[in-house]
C-alpha positions in Angstrom: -36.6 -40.1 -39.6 -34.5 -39.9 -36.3 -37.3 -39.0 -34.2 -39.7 -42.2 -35.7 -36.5 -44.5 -34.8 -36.4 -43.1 -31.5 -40.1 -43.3 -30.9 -40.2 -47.1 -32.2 -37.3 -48.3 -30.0 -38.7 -46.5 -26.9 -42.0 -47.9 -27.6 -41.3 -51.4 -29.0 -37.7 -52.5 -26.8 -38.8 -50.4 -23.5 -35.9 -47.9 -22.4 -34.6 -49.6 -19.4 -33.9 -53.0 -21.0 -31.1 -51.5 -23.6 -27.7 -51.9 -23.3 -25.1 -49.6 -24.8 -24.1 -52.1 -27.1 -27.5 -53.0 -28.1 -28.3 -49.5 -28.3 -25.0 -49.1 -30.3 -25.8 -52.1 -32.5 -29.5 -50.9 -34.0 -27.7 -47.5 -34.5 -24.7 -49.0 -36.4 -27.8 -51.2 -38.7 -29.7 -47.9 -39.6 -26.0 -46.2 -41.1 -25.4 -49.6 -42.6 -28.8 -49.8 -44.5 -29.1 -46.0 -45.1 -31.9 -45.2 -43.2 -29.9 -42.2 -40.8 -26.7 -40.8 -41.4 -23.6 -41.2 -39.3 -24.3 -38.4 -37.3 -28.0 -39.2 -36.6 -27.1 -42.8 -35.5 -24.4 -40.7 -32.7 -27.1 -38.5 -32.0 -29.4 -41.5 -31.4 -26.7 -43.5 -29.3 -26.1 -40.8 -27.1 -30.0 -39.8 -26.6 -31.2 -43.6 -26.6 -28.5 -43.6 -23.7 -29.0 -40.9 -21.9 -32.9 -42.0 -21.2 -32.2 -45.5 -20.8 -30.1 -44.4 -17.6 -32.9 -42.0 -16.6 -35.5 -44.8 -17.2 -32.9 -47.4 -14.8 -32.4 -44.6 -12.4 -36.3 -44.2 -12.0 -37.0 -47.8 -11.8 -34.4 -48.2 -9.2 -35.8 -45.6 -7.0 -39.5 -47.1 -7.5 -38.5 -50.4 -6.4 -36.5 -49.3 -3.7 -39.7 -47.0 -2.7 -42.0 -50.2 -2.8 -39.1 -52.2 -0.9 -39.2 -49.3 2.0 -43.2 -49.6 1.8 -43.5 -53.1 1.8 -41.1 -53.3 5.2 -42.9 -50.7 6.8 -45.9 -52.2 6.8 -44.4 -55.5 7.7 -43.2 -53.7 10.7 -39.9 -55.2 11.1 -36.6 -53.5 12.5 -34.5 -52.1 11.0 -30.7 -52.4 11.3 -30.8 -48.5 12.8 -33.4 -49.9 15.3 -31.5 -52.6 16.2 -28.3 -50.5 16.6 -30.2 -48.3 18.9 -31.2 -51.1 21.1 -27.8 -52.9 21.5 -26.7 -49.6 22.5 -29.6 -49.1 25.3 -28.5 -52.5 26.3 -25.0 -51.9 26.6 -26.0 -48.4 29.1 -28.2 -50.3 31.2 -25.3 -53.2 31.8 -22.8 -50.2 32.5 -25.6 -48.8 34.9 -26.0 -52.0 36.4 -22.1 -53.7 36.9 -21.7 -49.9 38.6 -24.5 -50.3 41.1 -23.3 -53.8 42.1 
């Protein structure tokens, strides 16, 4: 019975988009109504948990992979570039104040 719960909430509600208390609220409904014991709704909470933070931690790193992507092609600076070159810049005025 567990496993169909799981398998409908993962399927119907998407992983990433429940919250603990969300996730704690469907369990609390199945002990209410009967359908899983107490300690199949814990064992649900702390599963249904568990991937939802997986699922967030992937998402995050996908969208952070596109972000990279996208600015690479877009072939902008990046604050390490820009550091670099203020730094060039401040050399070559040393270089030249000492030369004058």
């Amino acid at each position: 019975m567990i496993d169909l719960v799981k398998k409908t909430l993962l399927t119907g509600v998407g992983v990433v988009a429940l919250t603990k208390e969300k996730i704690e609220e469907l369990a609390k409904d199945f002990v209410e109504k009967g359908k899983m014991s107490e300690e199949e709704g814990k064992v649900l909470v702390d599963d249904l948990l568990a991937r939802s933070d997986e699922s967030r931690k992937e998402l995050q790193k996908q969208v952070e992979d596109m972000v990279i992507t996208v600015l690479d092609k877009m072939d902008l600076a990046r604050k390490s570039d820009v550091a670099a070159l203020k730094s060039e810049i401040e050399e070559l005025r040393e270089k030249l104040d000492k030369e004058q």
